[in-house]
PDB file of N, CA, C and O in Angstrom:
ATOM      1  N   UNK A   1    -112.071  90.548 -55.909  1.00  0.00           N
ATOM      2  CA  UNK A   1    -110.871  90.709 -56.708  1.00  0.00           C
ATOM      3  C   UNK A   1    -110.509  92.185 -56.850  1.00  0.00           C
ATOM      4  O   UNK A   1    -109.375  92.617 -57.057  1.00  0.00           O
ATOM      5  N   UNK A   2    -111.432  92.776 -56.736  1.00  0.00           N
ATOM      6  CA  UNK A   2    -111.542  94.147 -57.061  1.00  0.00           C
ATOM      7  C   UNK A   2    -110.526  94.888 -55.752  1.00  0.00           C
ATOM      8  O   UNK A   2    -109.507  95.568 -55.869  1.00  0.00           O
ATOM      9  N   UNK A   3    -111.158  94.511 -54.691  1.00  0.00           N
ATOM     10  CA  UNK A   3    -110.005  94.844 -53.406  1.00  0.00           C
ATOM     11  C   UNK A   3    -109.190  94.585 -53.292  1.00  0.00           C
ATOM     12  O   UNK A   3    -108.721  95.151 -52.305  1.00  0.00           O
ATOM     13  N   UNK A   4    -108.566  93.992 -53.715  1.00  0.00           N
ATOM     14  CA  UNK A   4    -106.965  93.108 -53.397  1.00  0.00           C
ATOM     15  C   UNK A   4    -106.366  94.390 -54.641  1.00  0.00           C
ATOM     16  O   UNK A   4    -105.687  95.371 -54.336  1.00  0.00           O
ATOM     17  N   UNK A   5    -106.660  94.170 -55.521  1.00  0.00           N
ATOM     18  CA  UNK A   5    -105.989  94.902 -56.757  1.00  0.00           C
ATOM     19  C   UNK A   5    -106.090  96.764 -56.290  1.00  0.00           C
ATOM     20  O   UNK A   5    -105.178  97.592 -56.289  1.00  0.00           O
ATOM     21  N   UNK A   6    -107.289  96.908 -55.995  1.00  0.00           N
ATOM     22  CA  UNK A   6    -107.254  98.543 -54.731  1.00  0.00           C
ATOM     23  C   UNK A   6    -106.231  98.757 -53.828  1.00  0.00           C
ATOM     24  O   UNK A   6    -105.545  99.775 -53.732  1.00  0.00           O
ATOM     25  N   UNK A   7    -106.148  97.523 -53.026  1.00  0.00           N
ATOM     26  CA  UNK A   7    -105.311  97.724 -52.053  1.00  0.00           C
ATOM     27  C   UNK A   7    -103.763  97.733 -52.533  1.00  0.00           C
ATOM     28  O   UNK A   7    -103.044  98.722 -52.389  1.00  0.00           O
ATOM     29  N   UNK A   8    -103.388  96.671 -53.046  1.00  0.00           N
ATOM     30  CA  UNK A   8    -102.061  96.690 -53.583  1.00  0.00           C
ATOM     31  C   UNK A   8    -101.844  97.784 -54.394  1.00  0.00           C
ATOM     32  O   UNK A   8    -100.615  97.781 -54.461  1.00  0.00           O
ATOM     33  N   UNK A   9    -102.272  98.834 -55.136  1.00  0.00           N
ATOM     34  CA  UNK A   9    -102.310  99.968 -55.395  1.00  0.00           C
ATOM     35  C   UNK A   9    -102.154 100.744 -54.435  1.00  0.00           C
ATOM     36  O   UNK A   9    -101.017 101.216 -54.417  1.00  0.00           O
ATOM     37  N   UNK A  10    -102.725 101.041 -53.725  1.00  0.00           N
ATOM     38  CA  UNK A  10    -102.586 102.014 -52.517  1.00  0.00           C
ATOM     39  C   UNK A  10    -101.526 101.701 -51.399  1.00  0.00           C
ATOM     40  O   UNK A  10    -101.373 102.558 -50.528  1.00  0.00           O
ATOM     41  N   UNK A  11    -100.728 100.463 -51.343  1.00  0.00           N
ATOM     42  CA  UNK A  11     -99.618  99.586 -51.016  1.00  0.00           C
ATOM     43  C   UNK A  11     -98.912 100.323 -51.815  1.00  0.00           C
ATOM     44  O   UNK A  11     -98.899 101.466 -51.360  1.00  0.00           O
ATOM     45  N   UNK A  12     -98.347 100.249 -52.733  1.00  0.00           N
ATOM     46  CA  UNK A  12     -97.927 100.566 -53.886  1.00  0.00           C
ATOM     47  C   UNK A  12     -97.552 102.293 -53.764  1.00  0.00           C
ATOM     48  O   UNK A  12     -96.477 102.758 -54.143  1.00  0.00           O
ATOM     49  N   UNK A  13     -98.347 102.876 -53.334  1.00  0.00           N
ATOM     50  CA  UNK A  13     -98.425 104.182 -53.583  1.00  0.00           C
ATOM     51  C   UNK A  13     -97.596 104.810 -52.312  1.00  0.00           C
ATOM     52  O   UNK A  13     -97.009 105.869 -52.535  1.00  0.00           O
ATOM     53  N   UNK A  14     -97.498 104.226 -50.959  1.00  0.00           N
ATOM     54  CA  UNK A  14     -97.930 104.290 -49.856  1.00  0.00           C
ATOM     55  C   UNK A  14     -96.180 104.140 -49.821  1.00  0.00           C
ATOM     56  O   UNK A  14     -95.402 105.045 -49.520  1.00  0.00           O
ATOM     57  N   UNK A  15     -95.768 102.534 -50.275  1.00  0.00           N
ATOM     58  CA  UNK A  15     -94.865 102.527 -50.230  1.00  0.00           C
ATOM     59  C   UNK A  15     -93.497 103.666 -51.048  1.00  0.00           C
ATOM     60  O   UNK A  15     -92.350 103.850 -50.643  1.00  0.00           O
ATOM     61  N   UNK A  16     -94.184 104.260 -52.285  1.00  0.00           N
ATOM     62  CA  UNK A  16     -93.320 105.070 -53.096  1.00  0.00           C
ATOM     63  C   UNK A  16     -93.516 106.447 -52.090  1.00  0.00           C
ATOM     64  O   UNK A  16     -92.699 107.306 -52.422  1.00  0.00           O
ATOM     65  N   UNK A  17     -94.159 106.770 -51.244  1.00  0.00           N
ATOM     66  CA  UNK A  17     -94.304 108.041 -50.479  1.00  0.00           C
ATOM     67  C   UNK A  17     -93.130 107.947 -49.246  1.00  0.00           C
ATOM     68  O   UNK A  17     -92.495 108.887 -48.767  1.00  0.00           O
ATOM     69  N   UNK A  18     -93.055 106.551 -48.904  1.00  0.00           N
ATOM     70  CA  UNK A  18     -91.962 106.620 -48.043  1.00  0.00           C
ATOM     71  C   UNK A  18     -90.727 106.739 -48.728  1.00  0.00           C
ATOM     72  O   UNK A  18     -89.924 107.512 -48.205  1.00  0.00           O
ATOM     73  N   UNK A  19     -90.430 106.258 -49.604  1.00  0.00           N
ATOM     74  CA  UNK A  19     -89.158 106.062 -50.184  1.00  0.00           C
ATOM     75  C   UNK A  19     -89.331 107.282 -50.890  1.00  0.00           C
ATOM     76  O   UNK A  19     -88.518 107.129 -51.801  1.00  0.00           O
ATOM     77  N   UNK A  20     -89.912 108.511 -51.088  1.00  0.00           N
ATOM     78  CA  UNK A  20     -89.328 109.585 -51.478  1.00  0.00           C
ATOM     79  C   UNK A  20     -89.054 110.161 -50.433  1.00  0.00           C
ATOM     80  O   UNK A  20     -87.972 110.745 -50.483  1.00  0.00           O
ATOM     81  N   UNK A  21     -89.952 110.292 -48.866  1.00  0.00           N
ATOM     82  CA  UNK A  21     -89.373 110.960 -48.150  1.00  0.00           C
ATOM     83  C   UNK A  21     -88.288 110.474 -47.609  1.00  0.00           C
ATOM     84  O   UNK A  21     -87.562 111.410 -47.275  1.00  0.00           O
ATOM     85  N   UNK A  22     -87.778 109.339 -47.334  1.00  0.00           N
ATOM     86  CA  UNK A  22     -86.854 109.051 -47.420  1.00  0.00           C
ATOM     87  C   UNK A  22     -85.460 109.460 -48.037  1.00  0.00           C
ATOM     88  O   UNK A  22     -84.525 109.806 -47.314  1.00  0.00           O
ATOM     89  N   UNK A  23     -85.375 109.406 -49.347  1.00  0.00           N
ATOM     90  CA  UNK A  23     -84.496 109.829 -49.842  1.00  0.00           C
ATOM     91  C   UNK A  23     -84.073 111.339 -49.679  1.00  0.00           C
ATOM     92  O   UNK A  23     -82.907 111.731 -49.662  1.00  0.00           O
ATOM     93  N   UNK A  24     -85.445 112.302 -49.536  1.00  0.00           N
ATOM     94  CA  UNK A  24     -85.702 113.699 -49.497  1.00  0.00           C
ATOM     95  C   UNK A  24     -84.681 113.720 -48.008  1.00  0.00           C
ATOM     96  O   UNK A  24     -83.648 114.382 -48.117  1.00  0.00           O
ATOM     97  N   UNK A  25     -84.868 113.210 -47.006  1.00  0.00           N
ATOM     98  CA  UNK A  25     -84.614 112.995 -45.716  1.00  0.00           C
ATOM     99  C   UNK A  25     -82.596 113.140 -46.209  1.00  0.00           C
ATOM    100  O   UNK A  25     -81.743 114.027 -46.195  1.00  0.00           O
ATOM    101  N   UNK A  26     -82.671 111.743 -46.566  1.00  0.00           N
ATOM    102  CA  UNK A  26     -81.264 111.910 -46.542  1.00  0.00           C
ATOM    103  C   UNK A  26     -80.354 112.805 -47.900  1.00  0.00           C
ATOM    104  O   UNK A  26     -79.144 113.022 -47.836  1.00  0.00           O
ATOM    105  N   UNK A  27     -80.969 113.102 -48.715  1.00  0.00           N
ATOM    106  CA  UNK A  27     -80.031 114.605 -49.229  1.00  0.00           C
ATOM    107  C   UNK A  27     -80.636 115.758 -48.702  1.00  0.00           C
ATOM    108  O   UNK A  27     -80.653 116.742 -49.441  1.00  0.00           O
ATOM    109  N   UNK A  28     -81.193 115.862 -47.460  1.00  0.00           N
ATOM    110  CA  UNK A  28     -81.368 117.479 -46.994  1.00  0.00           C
ATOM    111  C   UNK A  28     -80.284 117.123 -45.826  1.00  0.00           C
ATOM    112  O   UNK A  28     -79.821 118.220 -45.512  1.00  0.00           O
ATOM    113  N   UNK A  29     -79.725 116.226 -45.117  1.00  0.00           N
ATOM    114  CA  UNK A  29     -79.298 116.427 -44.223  1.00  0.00           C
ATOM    115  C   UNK A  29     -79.759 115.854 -43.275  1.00  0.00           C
ATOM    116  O   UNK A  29     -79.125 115.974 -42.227  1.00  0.00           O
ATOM    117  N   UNK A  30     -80.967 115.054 -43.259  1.00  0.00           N
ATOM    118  CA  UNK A  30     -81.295 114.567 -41.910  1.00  0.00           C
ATOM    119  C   UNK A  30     -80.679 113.694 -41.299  1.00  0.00           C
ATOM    120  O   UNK A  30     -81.126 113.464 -40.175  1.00  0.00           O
ATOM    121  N   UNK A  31     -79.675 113.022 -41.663  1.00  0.00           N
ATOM    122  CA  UNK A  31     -79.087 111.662 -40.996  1.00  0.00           C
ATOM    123  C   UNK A  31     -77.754 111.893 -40.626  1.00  0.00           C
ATOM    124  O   UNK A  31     -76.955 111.072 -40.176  1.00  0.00           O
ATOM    125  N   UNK A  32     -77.517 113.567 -40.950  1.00  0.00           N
ATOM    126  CA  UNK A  32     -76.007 113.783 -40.599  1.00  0.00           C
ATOM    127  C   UNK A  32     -76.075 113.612 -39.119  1.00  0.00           C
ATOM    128  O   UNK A  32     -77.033 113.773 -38.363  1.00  0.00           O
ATOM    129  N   UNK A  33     -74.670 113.198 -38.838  1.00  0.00           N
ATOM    130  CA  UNK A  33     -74.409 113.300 -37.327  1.00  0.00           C
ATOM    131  C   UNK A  33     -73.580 114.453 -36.666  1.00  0.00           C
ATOM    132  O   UNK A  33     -72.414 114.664 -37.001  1.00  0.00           O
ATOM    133  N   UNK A  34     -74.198 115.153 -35.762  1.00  0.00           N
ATOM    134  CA  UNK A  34     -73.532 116.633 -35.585  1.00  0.00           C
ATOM    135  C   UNK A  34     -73.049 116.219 -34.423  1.00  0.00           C
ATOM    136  O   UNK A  34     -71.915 116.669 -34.256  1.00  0.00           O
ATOM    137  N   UNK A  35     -73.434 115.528 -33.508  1.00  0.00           N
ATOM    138  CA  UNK A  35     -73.473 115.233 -32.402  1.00  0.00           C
ATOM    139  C   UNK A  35     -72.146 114.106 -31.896  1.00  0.00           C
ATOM    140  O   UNK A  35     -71.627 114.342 -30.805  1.00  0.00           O
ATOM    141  N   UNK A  36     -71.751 113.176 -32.530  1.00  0.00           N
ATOM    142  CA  UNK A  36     -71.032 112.185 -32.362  1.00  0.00           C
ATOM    143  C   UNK A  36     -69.409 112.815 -31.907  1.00  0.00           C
ATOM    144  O   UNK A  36     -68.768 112.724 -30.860  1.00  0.00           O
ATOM    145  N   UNK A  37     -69.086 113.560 -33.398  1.00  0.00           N
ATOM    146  CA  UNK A  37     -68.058 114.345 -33.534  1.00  0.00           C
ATOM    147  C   UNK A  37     -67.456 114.817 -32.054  1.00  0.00           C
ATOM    148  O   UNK A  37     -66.406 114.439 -31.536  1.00  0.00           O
ATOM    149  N   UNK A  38     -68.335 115.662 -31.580  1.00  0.00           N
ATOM    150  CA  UNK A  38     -68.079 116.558 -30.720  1.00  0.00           C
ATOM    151  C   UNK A  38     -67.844 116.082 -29.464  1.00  0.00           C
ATOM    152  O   UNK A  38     -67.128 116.565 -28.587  1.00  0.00           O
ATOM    153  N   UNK A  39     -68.732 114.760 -29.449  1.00  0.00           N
ATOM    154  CA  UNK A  39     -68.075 114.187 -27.828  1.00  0.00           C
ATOM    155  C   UNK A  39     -67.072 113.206 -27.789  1.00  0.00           C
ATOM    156  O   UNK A  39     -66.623 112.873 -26.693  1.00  0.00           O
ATOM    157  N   UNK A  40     -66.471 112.470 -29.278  1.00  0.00           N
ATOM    158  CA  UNK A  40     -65.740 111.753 -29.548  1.00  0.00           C
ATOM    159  C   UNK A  40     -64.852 112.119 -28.629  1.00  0.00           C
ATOM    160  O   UNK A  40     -64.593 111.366 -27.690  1.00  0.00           O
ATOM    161  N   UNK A  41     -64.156 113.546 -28.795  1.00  0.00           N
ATOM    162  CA  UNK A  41     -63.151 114.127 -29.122  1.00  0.00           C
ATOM    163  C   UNK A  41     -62.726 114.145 -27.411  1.00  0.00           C
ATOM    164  O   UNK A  41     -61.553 114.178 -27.041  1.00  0.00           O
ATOM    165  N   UNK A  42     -63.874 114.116 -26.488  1.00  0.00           N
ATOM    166  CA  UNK A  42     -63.461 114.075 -25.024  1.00  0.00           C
ATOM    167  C   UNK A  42     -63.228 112.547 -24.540  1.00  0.00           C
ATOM    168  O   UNK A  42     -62.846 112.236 -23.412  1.00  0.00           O
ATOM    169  N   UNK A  43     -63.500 111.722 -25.510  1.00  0.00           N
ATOM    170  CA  UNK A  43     -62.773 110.482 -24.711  1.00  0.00           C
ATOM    171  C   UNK A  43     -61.704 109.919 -25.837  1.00  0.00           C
ATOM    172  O   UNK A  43     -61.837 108.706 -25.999  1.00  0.00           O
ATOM    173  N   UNK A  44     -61.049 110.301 -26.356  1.00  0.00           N
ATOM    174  CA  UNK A  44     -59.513 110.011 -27.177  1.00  0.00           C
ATOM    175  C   UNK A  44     -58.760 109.707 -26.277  1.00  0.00           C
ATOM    176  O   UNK A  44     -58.795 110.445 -25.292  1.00  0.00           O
ATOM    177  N   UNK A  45     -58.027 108.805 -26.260  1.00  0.00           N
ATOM    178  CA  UNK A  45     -56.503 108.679 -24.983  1.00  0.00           C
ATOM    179  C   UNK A  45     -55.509 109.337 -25.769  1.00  0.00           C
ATOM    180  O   UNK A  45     -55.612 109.239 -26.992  1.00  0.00           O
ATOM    181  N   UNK A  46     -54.509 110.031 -25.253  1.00  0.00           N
ATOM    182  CA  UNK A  46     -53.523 111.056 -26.179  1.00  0.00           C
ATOM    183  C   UNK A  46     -52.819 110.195 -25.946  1.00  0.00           C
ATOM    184  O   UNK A  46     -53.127 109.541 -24.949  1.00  0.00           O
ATOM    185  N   UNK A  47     -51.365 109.699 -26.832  1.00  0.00           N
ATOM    186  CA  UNK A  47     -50.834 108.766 -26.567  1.00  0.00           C
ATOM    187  C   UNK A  47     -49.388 109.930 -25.836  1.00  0.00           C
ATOM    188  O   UNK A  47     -49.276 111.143 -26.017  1.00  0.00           O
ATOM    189  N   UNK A  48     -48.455 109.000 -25.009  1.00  0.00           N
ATOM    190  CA  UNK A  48     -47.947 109.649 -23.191  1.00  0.00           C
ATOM    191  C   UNK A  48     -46.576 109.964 -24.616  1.00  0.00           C
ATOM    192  O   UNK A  48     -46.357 109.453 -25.714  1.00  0.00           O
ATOM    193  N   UNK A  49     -45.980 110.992 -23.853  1.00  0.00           N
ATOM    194  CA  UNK A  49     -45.068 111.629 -24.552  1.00  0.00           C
ATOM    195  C   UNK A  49     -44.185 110.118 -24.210  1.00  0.00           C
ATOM    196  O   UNK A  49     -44.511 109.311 -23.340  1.00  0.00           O
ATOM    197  N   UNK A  50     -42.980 109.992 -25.157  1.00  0.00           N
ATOM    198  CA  UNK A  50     -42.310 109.194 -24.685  1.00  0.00           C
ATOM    199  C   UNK A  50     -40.716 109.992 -24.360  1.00  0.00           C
ATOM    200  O   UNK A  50     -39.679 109.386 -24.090  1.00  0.00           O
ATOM    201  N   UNK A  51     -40.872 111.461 -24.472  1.00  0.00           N
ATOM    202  CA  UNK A  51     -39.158 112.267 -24.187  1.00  0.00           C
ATOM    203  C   UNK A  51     -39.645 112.517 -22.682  1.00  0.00           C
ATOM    204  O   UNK A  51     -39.451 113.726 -22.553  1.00  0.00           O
ATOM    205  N   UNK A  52     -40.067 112.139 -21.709  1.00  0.00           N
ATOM    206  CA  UNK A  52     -40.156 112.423 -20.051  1.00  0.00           C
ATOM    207  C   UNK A  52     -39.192 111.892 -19.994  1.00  0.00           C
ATOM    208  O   UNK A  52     -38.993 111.113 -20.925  1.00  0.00           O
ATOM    209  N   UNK A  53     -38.250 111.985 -19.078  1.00  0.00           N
ATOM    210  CA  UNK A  53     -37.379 111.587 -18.445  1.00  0.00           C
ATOM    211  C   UNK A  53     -37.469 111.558 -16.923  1.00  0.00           C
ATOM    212  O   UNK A  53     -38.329 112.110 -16.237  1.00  0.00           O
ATOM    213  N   UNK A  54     -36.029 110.530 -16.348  1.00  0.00           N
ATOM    214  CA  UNK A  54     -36.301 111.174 -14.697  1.00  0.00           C
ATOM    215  C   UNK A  54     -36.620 112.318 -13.786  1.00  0.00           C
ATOM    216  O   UNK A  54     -37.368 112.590 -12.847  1.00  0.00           O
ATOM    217  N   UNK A  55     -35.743 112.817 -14.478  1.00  0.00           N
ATOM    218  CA  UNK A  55     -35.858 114.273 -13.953  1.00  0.00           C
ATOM    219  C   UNK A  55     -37.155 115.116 -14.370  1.00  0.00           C
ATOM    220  O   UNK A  55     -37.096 116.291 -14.008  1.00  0.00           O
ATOM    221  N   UNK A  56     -38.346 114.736 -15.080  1.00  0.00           N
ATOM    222  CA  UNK A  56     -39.101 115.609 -15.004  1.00  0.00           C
ATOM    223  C   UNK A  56     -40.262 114.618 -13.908  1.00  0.00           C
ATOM    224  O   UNK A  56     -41.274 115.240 -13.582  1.00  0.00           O
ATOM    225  N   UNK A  57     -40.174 113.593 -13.525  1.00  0.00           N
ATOM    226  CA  UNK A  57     -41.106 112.962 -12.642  1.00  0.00           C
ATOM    227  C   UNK A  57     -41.137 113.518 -11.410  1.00  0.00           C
ATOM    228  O   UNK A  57     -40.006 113.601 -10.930  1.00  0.00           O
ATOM    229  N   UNK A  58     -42.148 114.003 -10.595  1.00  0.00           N
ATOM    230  CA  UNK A  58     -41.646 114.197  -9.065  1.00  0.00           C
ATOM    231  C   UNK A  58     -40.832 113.328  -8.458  1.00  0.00           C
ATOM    232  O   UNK A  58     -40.992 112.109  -8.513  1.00  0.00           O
ATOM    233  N   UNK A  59     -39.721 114.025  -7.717  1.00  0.00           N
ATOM    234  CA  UNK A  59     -39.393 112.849  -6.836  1.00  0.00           C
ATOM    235  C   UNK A  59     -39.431 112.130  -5.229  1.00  0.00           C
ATOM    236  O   UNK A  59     -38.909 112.733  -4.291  1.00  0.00           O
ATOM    237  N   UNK A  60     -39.908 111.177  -5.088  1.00  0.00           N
ATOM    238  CA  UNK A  60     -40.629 111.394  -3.561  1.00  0.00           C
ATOM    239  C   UNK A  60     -38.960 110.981  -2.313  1.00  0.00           C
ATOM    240  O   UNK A  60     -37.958 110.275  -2.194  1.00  0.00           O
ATOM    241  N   UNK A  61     -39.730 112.022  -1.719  1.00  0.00           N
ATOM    242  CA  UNK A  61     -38.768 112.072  -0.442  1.00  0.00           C
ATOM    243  C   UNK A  61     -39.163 111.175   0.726  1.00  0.00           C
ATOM    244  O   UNK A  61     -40.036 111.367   1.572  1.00  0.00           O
ATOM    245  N   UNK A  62     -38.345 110.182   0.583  1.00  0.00           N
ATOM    246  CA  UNK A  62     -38.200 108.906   1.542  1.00  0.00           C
ATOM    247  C   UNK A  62     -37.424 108.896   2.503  1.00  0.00           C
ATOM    248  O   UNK A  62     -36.323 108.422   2.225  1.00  0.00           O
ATOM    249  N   UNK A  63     -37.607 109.363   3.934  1.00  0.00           N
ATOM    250  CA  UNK A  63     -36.737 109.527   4.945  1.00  0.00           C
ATOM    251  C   UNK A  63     -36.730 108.578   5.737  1.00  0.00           C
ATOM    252  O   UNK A  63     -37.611 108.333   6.561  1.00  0.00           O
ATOM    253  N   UNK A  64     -35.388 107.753   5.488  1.00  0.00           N
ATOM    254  CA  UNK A  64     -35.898 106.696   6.778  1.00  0.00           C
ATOM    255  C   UNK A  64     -34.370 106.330   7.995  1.00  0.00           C
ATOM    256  O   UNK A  64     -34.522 105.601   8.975  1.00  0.00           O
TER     257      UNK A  64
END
């Protein structure tokens, strides 16, 4: 009986050590994402002007 009640103590203890570093973890900053941001930004589709007109398209020369 004596072990079970040891152990779940030290369970107990074991578990409150994670959950402080844990928390410590996430208000210092560890879970920010620095990384995501920055490559987002190279696959965005820009949406297509819609003032192009004919005249700014090349126009192909069809000789026949």
């Amino acid at each position: 009986m004596e072990a079970i009640i040891f152990l779940i103590i030290i369970g107990v203890i074991v578990a409150a050590g994670f959950l402080v570093a844990f928390i410590w973890a996430v208000r210092s900053g560890q879970y920010d994402d620095d990384y995501s941001p920055s490559v987002r930004m190279l696959f965005e589709n820009k949406p297509k002007k819609e003032t192009e007109t004919e005249t700014d398209k090349p126009e192909s020369k069809n000789e026949n």
